[in-house]
C-alpha positions as a Markdown table, in Angstrom:
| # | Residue | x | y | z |
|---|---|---|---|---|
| 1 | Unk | 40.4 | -9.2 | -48.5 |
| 2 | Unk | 37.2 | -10.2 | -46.7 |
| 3 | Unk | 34.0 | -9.1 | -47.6 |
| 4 | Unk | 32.6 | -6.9 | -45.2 |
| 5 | Unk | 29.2 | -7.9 | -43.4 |
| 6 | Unk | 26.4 | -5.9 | -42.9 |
| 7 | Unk | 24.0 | -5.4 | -39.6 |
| 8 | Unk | 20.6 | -5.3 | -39.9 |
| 9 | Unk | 19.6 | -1.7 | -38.4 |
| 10 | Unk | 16.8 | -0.4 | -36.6 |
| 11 | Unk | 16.1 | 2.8 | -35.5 |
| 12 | Unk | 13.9 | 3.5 | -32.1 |
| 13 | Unk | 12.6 | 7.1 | -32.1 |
| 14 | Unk | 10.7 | 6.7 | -28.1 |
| 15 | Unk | 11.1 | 8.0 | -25.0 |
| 16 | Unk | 13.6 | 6.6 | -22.1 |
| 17 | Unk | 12.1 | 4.4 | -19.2 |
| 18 | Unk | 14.3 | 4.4 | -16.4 |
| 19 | Unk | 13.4 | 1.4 | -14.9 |
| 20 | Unk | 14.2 | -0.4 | -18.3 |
| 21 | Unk | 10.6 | -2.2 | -19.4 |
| 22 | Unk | 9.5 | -0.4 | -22.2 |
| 23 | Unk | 10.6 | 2.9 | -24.3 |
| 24 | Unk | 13.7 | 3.1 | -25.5 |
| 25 | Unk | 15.5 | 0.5 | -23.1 |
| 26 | Unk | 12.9 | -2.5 | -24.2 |
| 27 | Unk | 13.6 | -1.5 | -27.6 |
| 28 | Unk | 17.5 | -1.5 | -27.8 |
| 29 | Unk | 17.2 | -4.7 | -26.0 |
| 30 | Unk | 14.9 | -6.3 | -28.2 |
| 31 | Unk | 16.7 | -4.8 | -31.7 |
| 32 | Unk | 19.5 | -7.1 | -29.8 |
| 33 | Unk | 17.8 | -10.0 | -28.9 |
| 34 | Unk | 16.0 | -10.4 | -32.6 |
| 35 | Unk | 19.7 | -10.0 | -34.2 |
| 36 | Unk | 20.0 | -6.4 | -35.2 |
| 37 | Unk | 22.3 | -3.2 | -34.9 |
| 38 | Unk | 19.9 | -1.6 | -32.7 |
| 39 | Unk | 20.4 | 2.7 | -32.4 |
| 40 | Unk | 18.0 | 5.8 | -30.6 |
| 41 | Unk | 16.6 | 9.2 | -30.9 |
| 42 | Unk | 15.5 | 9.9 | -27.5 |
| 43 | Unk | 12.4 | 12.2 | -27.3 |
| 44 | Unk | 11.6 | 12.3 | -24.0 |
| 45 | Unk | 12.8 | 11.6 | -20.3 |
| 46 | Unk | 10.6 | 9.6 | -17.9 |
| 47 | Unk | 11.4 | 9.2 | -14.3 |
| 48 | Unk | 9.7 | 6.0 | -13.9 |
| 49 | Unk | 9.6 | 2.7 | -12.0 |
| 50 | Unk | 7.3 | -0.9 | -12.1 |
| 51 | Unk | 4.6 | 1.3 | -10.3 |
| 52 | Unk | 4.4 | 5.0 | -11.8 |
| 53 | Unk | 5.5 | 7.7 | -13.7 |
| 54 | Unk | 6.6 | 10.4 | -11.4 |
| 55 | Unk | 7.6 | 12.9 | -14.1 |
| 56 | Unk | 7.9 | 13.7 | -17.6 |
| 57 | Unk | 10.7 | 16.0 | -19.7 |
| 58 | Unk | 10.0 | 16.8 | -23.5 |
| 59 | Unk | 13.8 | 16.3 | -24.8 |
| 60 | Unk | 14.3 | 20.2 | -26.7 |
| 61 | Unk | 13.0 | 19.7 | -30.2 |
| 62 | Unk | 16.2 | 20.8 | -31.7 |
| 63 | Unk | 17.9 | 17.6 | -30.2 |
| 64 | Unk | 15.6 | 15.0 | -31.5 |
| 65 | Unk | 16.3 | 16.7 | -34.8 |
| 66 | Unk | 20.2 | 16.7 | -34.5 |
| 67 | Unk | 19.8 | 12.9 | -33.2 |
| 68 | Unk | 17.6 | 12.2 | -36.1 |
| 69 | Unk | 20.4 | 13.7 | -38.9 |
| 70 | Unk | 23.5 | 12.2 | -36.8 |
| 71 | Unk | 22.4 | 8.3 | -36.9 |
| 72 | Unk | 20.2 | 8.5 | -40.4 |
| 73 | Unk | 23.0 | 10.6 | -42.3 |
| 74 | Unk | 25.6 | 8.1 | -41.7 |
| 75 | Unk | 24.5 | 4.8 | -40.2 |
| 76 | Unk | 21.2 | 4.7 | -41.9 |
| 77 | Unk | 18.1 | 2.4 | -41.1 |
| 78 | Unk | 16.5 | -0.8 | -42.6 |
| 79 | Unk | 13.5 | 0.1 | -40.9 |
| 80 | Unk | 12.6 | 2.3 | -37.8 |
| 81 | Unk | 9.8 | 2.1 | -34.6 |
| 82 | Unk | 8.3 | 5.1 | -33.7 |
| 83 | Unk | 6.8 | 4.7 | -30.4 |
| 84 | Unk | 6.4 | 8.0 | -27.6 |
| 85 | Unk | 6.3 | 11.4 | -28.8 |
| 86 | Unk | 4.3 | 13.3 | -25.9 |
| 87 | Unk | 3.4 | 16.5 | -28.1 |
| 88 | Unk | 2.0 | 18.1 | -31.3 |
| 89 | Unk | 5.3 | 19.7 | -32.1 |
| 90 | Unk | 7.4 | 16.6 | -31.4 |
| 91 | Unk | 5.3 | 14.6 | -34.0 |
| 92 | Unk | 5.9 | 17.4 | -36.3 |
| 93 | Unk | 9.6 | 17.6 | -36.0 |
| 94 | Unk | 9.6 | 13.7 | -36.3 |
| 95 | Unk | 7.8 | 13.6 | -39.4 |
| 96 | Unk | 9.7 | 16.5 | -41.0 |
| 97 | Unk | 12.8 | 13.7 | -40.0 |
| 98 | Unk | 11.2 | 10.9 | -41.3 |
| 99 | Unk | 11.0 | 12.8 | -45.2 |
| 100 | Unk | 14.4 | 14.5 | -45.4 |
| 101 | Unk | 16.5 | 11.3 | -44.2 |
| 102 | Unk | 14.7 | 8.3 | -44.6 |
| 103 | Unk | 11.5 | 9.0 | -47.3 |
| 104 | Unk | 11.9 | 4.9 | -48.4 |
| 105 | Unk | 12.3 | 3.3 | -45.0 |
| 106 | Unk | 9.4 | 1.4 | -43.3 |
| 107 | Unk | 8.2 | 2.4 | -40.2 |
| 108 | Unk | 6.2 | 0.9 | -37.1 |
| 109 | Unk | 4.5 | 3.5 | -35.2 |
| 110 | Unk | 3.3 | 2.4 | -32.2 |
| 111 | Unk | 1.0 | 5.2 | -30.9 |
| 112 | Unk | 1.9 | 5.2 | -27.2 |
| 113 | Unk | -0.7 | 6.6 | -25.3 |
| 114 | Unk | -0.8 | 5.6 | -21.6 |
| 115 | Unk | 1.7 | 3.8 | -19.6 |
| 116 | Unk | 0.9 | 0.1 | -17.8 |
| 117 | Unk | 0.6 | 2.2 | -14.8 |
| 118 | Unk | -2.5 | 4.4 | -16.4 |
| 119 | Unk | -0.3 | 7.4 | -16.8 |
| 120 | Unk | -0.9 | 9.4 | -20.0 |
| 121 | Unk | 1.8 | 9.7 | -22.0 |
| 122 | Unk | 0.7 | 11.6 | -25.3 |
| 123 | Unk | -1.1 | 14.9 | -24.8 |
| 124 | Unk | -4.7 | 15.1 | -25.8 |
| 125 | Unk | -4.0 | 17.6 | -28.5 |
| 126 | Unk | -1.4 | 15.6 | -30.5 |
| 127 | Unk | -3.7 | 12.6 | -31.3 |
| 128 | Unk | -4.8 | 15.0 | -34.3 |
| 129 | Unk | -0.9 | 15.4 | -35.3 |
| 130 | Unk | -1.0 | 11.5 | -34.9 |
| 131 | Unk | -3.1 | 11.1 | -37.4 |
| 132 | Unk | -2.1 | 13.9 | -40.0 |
| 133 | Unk | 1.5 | 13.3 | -39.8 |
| 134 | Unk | 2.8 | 9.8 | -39.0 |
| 135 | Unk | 0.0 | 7.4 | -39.4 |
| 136 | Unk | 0.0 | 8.2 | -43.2 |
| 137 | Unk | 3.6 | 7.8 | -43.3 |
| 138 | Unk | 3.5 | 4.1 | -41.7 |
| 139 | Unk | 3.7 | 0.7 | -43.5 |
| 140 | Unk | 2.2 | -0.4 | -39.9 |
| 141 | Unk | 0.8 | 1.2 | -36.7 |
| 142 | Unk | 0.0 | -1.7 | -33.8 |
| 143 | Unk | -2.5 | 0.2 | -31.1 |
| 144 | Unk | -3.8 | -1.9 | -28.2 |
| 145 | Unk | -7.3 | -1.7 | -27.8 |
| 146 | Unk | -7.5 | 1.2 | -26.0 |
| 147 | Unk | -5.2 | 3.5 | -28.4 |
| 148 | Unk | -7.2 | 2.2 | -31.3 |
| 149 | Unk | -10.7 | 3.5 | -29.1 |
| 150 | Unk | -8.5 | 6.6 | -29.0 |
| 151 | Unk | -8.2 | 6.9 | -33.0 |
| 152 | Unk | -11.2 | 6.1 | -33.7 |
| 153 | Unk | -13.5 | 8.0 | -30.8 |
| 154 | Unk | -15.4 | 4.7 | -30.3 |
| 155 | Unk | -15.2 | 1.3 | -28.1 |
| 156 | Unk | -14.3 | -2.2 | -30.0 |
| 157 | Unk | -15.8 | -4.5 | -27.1 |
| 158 | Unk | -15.5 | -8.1 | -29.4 |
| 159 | Unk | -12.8 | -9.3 | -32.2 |
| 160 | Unk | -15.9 | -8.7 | -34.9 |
| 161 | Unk | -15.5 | -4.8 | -33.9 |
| 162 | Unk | -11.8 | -5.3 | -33.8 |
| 163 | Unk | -12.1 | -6.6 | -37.6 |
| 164 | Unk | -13.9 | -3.2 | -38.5 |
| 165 | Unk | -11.7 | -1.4 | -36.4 |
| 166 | Unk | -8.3 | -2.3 | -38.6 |
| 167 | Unk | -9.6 | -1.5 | -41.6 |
| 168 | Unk | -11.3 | 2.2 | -40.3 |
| 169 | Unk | -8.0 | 2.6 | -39.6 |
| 170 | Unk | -6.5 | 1.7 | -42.4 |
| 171 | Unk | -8.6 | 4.4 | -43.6 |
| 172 | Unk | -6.3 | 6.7 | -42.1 |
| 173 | Unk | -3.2 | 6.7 | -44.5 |
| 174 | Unk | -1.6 | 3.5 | -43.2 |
| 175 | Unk | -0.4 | 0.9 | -45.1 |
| 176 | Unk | -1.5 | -1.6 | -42.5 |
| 177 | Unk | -3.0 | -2.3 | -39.1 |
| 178 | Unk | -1.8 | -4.8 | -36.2 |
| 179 | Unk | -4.6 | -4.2 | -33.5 |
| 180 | Unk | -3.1 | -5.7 | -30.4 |
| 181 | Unk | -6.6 | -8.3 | -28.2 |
| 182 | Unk | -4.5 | -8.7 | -25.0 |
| 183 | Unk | -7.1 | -5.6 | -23.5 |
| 184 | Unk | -10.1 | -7.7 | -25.1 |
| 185 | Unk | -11.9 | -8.8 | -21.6 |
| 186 | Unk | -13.4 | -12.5 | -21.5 |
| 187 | Unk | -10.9 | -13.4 | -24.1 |
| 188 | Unk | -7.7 | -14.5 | -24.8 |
| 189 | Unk | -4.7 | -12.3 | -26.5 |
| 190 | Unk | -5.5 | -12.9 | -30.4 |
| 191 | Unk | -4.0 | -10.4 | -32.2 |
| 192 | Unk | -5.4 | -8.9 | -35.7 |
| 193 | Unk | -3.6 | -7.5 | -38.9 |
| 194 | Unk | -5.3 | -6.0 | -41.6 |
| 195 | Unk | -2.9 | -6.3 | -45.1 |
| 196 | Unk | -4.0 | -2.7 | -46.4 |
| 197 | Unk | -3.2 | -3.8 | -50.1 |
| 198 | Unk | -4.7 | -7.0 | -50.0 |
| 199 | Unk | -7.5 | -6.1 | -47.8 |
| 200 | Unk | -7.0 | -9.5 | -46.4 |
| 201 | Unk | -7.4 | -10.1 | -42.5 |
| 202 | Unk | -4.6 | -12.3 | -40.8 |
| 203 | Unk | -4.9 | -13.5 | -37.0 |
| 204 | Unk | -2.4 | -14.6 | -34.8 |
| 205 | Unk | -4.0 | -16.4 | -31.9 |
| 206 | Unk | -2.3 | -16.4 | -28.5 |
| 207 | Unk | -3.0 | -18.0 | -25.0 |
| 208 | Unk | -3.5 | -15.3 | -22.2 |
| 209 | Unk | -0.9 | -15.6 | -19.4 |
| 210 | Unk | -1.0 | -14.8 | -15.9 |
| 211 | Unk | 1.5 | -12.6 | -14.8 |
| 212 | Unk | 1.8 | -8.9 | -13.2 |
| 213 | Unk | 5.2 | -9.0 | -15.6 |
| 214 | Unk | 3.3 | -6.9 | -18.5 |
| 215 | Unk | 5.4 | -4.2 | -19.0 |
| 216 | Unk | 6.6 | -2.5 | -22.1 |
| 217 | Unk | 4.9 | -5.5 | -23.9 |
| 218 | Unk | 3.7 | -3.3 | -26.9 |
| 219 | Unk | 6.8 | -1.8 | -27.3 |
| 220 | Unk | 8.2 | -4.9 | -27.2 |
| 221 | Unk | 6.3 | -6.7 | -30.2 |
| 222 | Unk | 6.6 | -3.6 | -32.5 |
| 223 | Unk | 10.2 | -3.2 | -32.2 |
| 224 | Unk | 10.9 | -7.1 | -32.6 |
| 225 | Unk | 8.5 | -6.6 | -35.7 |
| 226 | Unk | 10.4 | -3.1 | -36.7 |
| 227 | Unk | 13.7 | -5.8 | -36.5 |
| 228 | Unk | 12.1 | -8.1 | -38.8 |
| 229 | Unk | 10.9 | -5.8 | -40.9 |
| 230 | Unk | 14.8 | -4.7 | -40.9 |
| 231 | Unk | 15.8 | -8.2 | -42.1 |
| 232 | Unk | 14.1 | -8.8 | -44.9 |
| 233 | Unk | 10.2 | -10.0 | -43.7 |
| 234 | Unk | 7.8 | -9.1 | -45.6 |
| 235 | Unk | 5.0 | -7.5 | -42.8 |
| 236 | Unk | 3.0 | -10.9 | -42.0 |
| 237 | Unk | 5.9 | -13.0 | -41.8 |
| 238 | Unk | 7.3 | -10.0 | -40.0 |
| 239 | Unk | 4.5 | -9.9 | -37.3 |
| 240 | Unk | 4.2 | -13.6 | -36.8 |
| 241 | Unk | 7.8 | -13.7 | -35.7 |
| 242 | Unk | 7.3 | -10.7 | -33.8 |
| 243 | Unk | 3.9 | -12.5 | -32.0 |
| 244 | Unk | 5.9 | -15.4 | -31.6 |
| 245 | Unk | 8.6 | -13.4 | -29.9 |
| 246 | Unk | 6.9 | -11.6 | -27.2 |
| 247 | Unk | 4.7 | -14.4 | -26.8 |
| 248 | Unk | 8.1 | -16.6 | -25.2 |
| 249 | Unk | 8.5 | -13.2 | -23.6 |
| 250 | Unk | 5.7 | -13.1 | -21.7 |
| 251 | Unk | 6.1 | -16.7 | -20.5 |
| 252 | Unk | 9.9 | -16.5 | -19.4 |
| 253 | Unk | 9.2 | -13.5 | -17.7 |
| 254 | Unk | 6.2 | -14.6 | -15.6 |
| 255 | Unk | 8.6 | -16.5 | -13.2 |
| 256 | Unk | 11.0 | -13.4 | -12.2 |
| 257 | Unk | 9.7 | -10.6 | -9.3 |
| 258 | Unk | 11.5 | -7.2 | -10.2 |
| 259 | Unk | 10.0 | -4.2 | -8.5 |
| 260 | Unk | 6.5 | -3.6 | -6.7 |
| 261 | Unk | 4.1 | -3.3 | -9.8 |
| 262 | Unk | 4.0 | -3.8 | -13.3 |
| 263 | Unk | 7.5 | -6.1 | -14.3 |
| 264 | Unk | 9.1 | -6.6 | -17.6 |
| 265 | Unk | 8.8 | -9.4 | -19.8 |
| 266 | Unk | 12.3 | -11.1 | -20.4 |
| 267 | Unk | 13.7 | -9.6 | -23.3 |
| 268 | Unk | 16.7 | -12.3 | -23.6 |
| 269 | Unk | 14.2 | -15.5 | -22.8 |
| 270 | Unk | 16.4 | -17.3 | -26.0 |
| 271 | Unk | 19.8 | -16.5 | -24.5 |
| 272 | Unk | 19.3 | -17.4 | -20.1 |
């Protein structure tokens, strides 16, 4: 008899988009794209299109707990993204997850603050529940410029304060820090990762590109890193695939028009 093969699995635990750019949807379709067994824990619901988020509904706590148990108590993980949680209590009930069903698994929190369209979608008061209950638990958080402002209570205006900046919050708990340049103005979209444990600084430099096509392009680069990750990569080789990745992302989906605002990037660029 044949030897059975294995899938490489990663875990989302995000929030649905409905207009399929980012969340849960970008996600699942990158898991795909980058060659794993992709599955979800849906923590919220957004009503949302290229333009806005109209509305917002916290999925009941006790769900994302019996999602959490149903997928990690029989399919397991290699490795899991963390990316919109919305509330204090949500954080919570993730992080109580995270230590009952998968204590030894790596995870890529991508602290989702605010949408393309400038909607807020993490309350003020769970930044604090950010920081005391999944950061520490991360072997990599990748915040934009503006979510690492957030952490930190301070702007990083150059890549010198973007330097400091990764290893503050390394400061944090995490085991390491990918601080995303594409918000850096008068620049282009270099990317910085700070290897906690070697205290070494690694940058992945990376043309800007003009599009309007820039949705769900950080949950796009931490869940093809989170798929890496599930593979095998150690987390630089891990995050230069993943760079790499979104990178021919971007550029494919520059050329496509879907919806009034803010477009995807073109999750399946390597298949059509």
């Amino acid at each position: 008899m044949a030897q059975e093969m294995q899938y490489a699995r990663a875990l989302t635990i995000a929030g649905s988009d409905s207009g399929g750019g980012a969340g849960i949807q970008a996600d699942l379709k990158t898991f795909a794209a980058n060659g794993c067994y992709g599955m979800s824990v849906i923590t919220a619901l957004t009503a949302q299109n290229t333009v806005t988020v109209r509305s917002i509904f916290a999925v009941p706590i006790e769900m994302v707990t019996d999602q959490m148990e149903a997928v990690l108590t029989d399919i397991g993980a290699n490795a899991i993204k963390i990316g919109m949680l919305f509330s204090p209590t949500l954080i919570r009930t993730v992080a109580d997850g995270l230590r009952k069903w998968a204590a030894d698994t790596p995870v890529v929190l991508d602290p989702v603050m605010v949408a393309q369209s400038g909607d807020k979608l993490l309350k003020d008061e769970a930044v604090t529940a950010l920081k005391e209950e999944l950061i520490p638990r991360a072997r990599l958080i990748t915040p934009n410029l503006p979510e690492a402002e957030v952490l930190l209570g301070r702007p990083i205006p150059t890549l010198e304060a973007m330097e400091e900046a990764a290893q503050e919050l390394n400061k944090l708990g995490c085991a390491n820090v990918l601080i995303k340049g594409g918000h850096l103005e008068d620049s282009d979209s270099d990317d910085l990762l700070y290897l906690g444990a070697e205290k070494r600084i690694v940058r992945f430099p990376g043309k800007r590109i003009s599009t309007r096509n820039n949705h769900g392009t950080g949950c796009t680069l931490s869940s093809a890193i989170t798929a890496n990750l599930a593979k095998g990569l150690d987390i630089a080789d891990a995050v230069a695939e993943g760079k790499k990745y979104i990178t021919e992302a971007i550029r494919a989906g520059a050329a496509y028009r879907i919806g009034q605002g803010h477009g995807p990037v073109h999750h399946f660029h390597a298949f059509f």
